[in-house]
C-alpha positions in Angstrom: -24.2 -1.3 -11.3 -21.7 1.4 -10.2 -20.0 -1.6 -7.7 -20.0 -4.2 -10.9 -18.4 -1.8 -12.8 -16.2 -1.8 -10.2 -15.6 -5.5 -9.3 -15.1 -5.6 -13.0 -12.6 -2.6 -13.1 -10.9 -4.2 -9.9 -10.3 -7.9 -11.3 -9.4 -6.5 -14.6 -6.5 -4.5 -12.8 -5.8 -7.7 -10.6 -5.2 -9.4 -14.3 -3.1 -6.4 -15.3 -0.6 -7.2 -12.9 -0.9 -10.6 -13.2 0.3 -10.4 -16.5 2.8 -7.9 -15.8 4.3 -10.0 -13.0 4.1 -13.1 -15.0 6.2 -10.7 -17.7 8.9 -10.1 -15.8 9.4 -13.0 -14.0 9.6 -14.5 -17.9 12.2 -12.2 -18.8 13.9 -12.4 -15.1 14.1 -16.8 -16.2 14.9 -15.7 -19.6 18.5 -14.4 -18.9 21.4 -15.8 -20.5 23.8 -16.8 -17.9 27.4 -18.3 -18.7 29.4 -20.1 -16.0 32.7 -21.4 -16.3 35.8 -21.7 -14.0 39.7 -21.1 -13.8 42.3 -22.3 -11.3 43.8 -19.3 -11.0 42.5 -15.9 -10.3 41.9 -13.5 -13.1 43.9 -10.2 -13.0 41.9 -7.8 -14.0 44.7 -4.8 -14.8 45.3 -5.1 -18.2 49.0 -4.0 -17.7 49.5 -6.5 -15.5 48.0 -9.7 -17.2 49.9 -12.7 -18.0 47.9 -16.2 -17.7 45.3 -17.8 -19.1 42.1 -16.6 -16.5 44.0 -13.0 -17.4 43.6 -13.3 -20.9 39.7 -14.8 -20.6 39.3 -11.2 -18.7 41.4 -8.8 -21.4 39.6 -10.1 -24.6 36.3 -9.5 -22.8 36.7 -6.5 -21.0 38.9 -4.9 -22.8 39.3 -4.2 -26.9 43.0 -3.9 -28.7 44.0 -2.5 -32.4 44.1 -5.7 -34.4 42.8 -9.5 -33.3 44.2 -12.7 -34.9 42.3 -13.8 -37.8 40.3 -16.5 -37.0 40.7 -19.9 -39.1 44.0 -18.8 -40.7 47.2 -17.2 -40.4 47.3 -13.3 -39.8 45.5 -10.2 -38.2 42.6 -8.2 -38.8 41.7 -4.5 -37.8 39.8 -4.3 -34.4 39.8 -0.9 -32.9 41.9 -0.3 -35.5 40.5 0.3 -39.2 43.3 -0.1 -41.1 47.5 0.1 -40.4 50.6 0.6 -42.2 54.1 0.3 -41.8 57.4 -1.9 -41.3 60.9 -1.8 -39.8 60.8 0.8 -37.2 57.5 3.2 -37.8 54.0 1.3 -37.6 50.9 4.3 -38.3 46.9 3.3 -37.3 44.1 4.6 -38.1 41.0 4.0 -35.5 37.5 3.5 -36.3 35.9 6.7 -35.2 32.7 4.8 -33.5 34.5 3.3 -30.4 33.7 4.3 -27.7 34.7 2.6 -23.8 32.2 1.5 -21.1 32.3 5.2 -19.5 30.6 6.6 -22.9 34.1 8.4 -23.7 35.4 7.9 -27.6 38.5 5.5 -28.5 41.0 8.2 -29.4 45.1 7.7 -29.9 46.0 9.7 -27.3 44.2 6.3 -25.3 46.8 4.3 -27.5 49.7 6.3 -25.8 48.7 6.2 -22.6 48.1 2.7 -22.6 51.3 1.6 -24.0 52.9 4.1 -22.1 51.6 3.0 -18.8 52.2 -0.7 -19.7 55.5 0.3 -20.2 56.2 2.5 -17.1 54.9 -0.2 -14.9 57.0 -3.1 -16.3 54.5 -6.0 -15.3 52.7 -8.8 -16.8 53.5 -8.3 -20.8 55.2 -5.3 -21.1 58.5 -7.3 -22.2 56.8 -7.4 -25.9 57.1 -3.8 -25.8 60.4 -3.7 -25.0 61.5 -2.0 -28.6 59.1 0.4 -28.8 61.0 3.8 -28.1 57.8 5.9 -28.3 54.1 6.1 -29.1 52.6 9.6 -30.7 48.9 10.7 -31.7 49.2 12.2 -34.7 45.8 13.3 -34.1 42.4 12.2 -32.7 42.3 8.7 -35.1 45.9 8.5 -36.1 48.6 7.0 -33.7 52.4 6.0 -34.7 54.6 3.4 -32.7 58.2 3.9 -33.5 60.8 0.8 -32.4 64.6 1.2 -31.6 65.3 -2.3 -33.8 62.9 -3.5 -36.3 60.4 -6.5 -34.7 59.3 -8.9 -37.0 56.0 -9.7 -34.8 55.3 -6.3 -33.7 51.6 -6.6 -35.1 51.3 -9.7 -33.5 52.1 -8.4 -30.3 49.4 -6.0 -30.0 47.0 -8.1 -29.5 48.5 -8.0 -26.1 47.7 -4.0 -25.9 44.3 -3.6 -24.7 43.3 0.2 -24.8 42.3 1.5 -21.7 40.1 4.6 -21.1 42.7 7.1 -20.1 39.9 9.8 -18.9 38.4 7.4 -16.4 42.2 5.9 -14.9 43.4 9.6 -14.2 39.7 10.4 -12.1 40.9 7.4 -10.0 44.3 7.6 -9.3 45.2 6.0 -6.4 48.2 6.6 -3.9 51.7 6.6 -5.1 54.5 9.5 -6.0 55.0 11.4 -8.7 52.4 13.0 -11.0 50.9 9.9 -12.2 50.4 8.5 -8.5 50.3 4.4 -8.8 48.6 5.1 -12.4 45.4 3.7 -11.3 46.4 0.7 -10.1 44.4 0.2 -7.4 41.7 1.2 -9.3 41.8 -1.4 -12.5 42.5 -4.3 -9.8 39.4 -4.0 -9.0 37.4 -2.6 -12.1 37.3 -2.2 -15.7 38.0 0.8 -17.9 37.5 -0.3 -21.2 35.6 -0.6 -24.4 35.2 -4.4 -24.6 31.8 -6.7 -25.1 31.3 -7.6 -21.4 31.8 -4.8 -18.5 32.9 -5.5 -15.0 30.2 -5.6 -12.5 31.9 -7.1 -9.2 35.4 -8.9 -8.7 36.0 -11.0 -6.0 40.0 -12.9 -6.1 38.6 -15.1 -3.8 35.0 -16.5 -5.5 34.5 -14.5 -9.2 34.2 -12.3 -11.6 30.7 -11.0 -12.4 30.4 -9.7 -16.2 27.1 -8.2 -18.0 26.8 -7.7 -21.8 28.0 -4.3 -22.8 24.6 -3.4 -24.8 26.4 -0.3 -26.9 29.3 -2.3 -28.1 30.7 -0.8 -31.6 30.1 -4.1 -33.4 26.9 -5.1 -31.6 26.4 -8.5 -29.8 24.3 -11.1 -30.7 20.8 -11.8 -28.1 21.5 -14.8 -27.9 25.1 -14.1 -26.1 25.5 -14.4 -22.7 24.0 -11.3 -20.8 25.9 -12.5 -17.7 29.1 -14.2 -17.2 30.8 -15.7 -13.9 34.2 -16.1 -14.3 34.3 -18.6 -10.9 38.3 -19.3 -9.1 39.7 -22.6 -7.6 37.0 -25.2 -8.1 37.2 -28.6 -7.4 36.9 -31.2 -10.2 34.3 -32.9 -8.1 32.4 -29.4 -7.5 32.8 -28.9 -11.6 31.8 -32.2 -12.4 28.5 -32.0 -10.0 27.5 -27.9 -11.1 28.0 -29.6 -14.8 25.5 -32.4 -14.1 23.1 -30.4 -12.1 23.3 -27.5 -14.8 24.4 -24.9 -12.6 27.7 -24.5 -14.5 28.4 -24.3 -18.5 32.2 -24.8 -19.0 34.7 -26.5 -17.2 38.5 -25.4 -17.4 41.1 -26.9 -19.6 42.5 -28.5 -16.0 40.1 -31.2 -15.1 41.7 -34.6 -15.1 41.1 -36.9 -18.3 38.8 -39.3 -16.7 36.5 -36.7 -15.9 36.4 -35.0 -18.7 35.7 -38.5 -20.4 33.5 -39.3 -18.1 31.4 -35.5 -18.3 31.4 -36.3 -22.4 29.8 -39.8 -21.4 27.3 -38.1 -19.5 25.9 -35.6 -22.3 28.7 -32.6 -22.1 30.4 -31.9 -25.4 33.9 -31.3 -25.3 35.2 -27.9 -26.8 39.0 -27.8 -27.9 41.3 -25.1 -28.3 44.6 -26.0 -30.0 47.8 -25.1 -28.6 50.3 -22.4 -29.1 52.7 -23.6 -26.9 53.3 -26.7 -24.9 54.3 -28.9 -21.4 57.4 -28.5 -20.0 59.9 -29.8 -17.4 61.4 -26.6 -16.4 65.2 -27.1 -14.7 66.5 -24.5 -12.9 70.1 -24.4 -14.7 71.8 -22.9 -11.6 71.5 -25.5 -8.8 73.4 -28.4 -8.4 73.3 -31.3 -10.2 71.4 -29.3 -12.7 73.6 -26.6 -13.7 75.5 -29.6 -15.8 73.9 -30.3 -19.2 75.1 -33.5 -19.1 72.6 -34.5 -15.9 70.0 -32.3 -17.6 69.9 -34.4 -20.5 70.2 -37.9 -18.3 66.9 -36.5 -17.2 65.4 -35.6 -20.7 66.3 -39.0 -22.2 64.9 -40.9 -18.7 61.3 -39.0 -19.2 58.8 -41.4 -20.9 57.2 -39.7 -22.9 55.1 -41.9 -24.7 53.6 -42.8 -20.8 52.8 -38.8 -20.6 50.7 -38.6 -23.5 48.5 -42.2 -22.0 48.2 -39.9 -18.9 46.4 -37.0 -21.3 44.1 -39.4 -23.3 40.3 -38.0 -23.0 39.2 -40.4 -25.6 40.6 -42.8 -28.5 39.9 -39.5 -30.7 41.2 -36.9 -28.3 43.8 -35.9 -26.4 44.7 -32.9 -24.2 48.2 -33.1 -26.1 50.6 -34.4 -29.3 54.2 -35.7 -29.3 56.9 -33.1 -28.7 59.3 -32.7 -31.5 61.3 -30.9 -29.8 61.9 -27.1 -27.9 59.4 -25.6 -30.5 55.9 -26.9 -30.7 54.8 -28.2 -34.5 53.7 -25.6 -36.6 55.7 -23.1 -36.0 58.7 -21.7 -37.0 62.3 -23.6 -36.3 59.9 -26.7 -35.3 60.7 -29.9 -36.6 58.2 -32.1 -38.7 55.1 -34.2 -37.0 56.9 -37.8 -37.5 60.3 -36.6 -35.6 58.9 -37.6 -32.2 61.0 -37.5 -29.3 61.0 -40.5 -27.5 62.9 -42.2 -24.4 66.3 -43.4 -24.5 67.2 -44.8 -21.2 70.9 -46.1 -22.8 71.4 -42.4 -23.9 70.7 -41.2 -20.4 72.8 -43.6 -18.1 75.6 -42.3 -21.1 74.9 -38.7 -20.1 74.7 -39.4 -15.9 78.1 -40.9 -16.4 79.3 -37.7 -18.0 77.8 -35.3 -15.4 80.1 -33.7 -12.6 77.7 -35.0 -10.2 77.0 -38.4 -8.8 73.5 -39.7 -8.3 74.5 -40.8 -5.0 75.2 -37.3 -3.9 71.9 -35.3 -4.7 68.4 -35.3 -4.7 66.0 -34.4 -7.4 63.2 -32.0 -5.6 60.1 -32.0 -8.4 57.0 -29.6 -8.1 53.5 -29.2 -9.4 51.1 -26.9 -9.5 48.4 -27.8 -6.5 45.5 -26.3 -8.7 46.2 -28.1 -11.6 45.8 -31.9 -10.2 46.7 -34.0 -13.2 50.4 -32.6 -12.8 50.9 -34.8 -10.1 50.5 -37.9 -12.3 53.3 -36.4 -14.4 55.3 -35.8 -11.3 55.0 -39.8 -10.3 55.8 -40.7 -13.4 59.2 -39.2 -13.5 59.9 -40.1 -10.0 59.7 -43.3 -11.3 61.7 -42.9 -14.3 64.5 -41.3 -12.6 64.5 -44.3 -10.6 65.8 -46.3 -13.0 68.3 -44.6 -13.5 69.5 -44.6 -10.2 68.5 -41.0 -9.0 66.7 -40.1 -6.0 63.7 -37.8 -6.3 61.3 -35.7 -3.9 57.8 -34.5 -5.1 56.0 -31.8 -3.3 52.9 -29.9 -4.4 53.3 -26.4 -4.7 49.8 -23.8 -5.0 50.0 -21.4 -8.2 50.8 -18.3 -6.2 53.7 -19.5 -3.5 55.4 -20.9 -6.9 55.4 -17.7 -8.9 56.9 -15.5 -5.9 59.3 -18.3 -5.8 60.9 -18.4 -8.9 61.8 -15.2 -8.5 65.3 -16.0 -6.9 67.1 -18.8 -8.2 68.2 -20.1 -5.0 64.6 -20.7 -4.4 63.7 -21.9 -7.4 63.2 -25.7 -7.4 65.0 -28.5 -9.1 61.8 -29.3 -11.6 58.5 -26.9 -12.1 55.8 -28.3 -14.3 54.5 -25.9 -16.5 52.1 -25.1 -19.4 53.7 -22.1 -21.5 51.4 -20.6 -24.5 53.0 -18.3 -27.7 50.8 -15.6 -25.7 50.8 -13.7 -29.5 50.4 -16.7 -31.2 53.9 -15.9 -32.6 56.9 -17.9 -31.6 59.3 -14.9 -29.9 56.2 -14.9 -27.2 56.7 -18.8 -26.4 60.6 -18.9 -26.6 61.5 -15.4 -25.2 60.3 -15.0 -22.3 61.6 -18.6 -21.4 65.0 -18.6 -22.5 66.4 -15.1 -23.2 68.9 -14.2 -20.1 66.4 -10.9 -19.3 63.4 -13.2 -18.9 65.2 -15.5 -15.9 63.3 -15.6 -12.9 59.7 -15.2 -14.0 57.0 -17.4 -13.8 57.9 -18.3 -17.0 61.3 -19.0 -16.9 61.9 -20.9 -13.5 65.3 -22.3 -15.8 67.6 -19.1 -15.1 68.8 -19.7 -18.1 71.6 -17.6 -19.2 73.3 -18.6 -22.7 74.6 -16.3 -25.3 73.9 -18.7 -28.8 70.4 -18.7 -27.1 70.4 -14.7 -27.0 71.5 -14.6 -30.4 69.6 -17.0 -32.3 66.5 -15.2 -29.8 66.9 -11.7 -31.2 67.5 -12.9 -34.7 64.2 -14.5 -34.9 62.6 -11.0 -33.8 64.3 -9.1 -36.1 64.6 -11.2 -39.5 63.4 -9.2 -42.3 61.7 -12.5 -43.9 59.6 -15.4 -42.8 62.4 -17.3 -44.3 65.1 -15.5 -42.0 62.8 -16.1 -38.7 62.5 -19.8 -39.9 66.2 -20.6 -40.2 67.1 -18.4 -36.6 64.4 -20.8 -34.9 65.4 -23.7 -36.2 69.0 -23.7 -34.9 67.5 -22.4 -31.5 65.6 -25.8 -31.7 68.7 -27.1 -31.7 70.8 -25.3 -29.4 67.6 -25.8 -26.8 67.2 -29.5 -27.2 71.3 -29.4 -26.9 71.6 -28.3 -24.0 68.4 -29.2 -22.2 66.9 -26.3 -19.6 63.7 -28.0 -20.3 62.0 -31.2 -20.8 59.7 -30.9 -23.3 56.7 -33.4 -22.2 54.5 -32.8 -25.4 52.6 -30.0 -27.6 49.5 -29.1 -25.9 45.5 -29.0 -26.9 43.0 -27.7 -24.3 39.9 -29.3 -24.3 36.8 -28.0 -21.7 33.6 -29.9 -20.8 30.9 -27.7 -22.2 26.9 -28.1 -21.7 25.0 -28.6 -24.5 23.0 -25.6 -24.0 26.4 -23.5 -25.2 27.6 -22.8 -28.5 31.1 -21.3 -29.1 32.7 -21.9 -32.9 35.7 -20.8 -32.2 36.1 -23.4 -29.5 34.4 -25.5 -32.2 35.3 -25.0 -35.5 38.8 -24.7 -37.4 37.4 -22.5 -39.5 36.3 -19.9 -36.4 39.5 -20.7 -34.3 41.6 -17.7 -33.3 44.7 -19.7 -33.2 45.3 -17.9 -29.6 45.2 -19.4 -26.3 42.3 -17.5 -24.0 40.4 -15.9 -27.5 38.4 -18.4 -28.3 36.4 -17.3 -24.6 35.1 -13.9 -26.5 31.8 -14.2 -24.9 30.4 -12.3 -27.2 30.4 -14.8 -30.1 29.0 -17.4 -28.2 25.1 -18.7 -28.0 23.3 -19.7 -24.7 20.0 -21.3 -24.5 17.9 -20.0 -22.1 
């Protein structure tokens, strides 16, 4: 009996594990994983981020004092409860149950130090803060941000602040001089200090970014949120288009070409859309010959056929990754012209303007660029070789990869004839589209591979930051529409609407829904408002 007992005993424990092994190889399958991809690599310093893979990283990792209101116009308190102020003195008042990653509470004197250090290190965004004299904690919940000249979209712009946990950047200060070292750069390159959704597990430039759900976020997450993410860099469409199919991959970036995407919908993927804030854009560097004449500048804006461009773009005869320029501004906002004022080509109006330029077509050459991770730029590139063909100017393309061309920019000499770029209102608000394009500071970024350097564009520029009324900001960016389309640094190809292949296993309203959008480019990736079947 004693060894039945104890054959019994024994198989009974064999089931035991059984069961417990079969449990958490369940919950091991069960895991929520999220997959997507970018062209470029993210940036994971906050004070440093600029671009779209950026921005994807910030709202996740990272929290800031107000967020855009989703399906309308406006902002809504975040880390920040509730705010008061105009002109020159903005006061907020933080929610006293944020805390970061690290355990440590969301406090103003976090606020300071994050602004401050943005500031001190002059990279990625810090031009927004440009007014701001000073940031002060008034006490533990209570911070105040006074500007040297009023800023019309100084609300807006903090959504570009993410709050970083100032206790954990000074335990890891790197090497550098002074008291504050290289204020933890090395440090936030490579991890995350702050009190978003999704924390930082690993970060590789070269292959991905590894996130997990924070599970003592201050608003809570949803379980049916992702639990990991991989951010993945540099992917082939093919390698997309195959890690779609096989469904080892759950969103595509906005960069595939239109045939695939059209082909990834016919094959079961949804598409997910994200409408612009900004637009695609010719970018002429105003300094170099022939193209420091407006006169050839605008040959080359009336040769562009546009209506081709947007044929190029077409996912389907519903959708499109873009709309009909009206002009410098893109519709919607303020200074843009109406929907029905399309530009178009005028190839009459631009033989008129060659014959008026300094230069003659049979003494330069045209050198055109695109960006080698984002393929379908080279279809845009081929197209205006083309068209300045017919107008009798010689052209050279050459493909250019995302981080030889930012480094280039920076001198003018170096800078190439044409760049092809996709610019986003990084606030949503016009002064981040149009400033740090056209204003004579910006000249030589990334953004601004024009050089442009013209003082009715300064003006009308700082007038639409400072107007005291939506009605004042209107009228200053409507005659910079017109002093832009005047004298031409760009071409503007056409407003722009992401679209990404999605599985159907995702759901993600604000990628979805008008009604959920955030109405800024990169938000509507907040991982933690989307669903994922297991």
């Amino acid at each position: 009996m004693k060894h039945a007992n104890c054959a019994r005993l024994w198989a009974f424990g064999l089931a035991l594990v059984g069961t417990a092994l079969m449990s958490f190889a369940q919950s091991a399958a069960a895991e929520r994983v999220l997959r997507l991809d970018e062209v470029a690599v993210g940036e994971l310093d906050p004070a440093k981020a600029s671009d779209y893979a950026d921005s994807i990283l910030m709202f996740n990792v990272y929290d800031t004092l107000v967020l855009p209101r989703q399906g309308g116009p406006g902002h809504v308190p975040h880390l920040a409860e509730s705010w008061e102020g105009e002109g020159t003195s903005y006061s907020f008042t933080l929610r006293d149950d944020a805390r970061f990653q690290s355990g440590n509470p969301v406090t103003a004197e976090d606020v300071v130090f994050s602004l401050d250090r943005m500031k001190v290190l002059g990279l990625g965004l810090s031009y927004l803060f440009g007014n701001v004299e000073s940031a002060e904690a008034l006490d533990n919940r209570t911070v105040r941000f006074n500007l040297g000249v009023a800023y019309a979209p100084f609300v807006a712009s903090l959504v570009r602040l993410p709050i970083v946990d100032k206790t954990t950047v000074m335990a890891n200060l790197g090497d550098g001089d002074g008291d504050m070292k290289d204020w933890g750069q090395a440090y936030l390159s490579a991890n995350g200090a702050g009190s978003g959704a999704y924390v930082v597990v690993s970060h590789n430039p070269q292959e991905e970014t590894v996130m997990s759900k924070n599970a003592d976020y201050f608003l809570g997450i949803d379980d049916s949120a992702p639990d990991t993410v991989r951010l993945r860099y540099g992917l082939e469409a093919a390698t997309v288009r195959t890690l779609l199919a096989q469904g080892e991959h759950e969103i595509s970036s906005q960069w595939l070409p239109p045939e695939v995407m059209k082909a990834l919908a016919g094959e079961g993927m949804q598409l997910f859309t994200e409408s612009g804030t900004g637009a695609f854009y010719f970018k002429m560097n105003t300094t170099k010959s022939p193209l420091d004449d407006a006169h050839c500048r605008l040959a080359l804006a009336n040769a562009f056929d546009y209506e081709a461009a947007l044929k190029l773009i077409a996912v389907t005869d519903d959708l499109s990754q873009g709309s009909a320029s009206t002009g410098a501004i893109p519709v919607g906002m303020f200074g843009s012209n109406p929907a029905d004022m399309t530009t178009s080509r005028d190839l009459d109006a631009a033989r008129a303007h060659l014959e008026q330029c300094a230069h003659g077509p049979a003494d330069f050459t045209i050198e055109i660029t695109w960006i080698a991770e984002v393929p379908v730029e080279e279809r845009f590139a081929l197209l205006f070789q083309a068209n300045l063909a017919e107008i009798g100017i010689k052209s050279t393309i050459t493909k250019v990869p995302w981080a030889l061309f930012s480094s280039m920019v920076n001198s003018a000499e170096n800078t190439p004839h044409i760049s092809q770029l996709f610019v986003n209102a990084v606030t949503g608000d016009p002064d981040t589209l149009l400033y740090g394009m056209y204003h004579s500071t910006s000249a030589g970024t990334w953004q601004s591979p024009e050089h442009l350097s013209d003082a009715e564009v300064d003006m009308l520029l700082e007038e639409g930051r400072t107007g005291a009324t939506d009605e004042a900001r209107e009228a200053a960016y409507a005659a910079l529409n017109s002093r832009l389309v005047s004298i031409a640094p760009s071409i503007y190809g056409y407003d722009r609407q992401s679209i990404f292949a999605a599985s159907p296993k995702v759901t993600a309203p604000a990628l979805s829904d008008p009604d959920h959008a955030f109405g800024l480019d990169g938000m509507g990736f907040s991982f933690r408002l989307m669903s994922v079947e297991e």
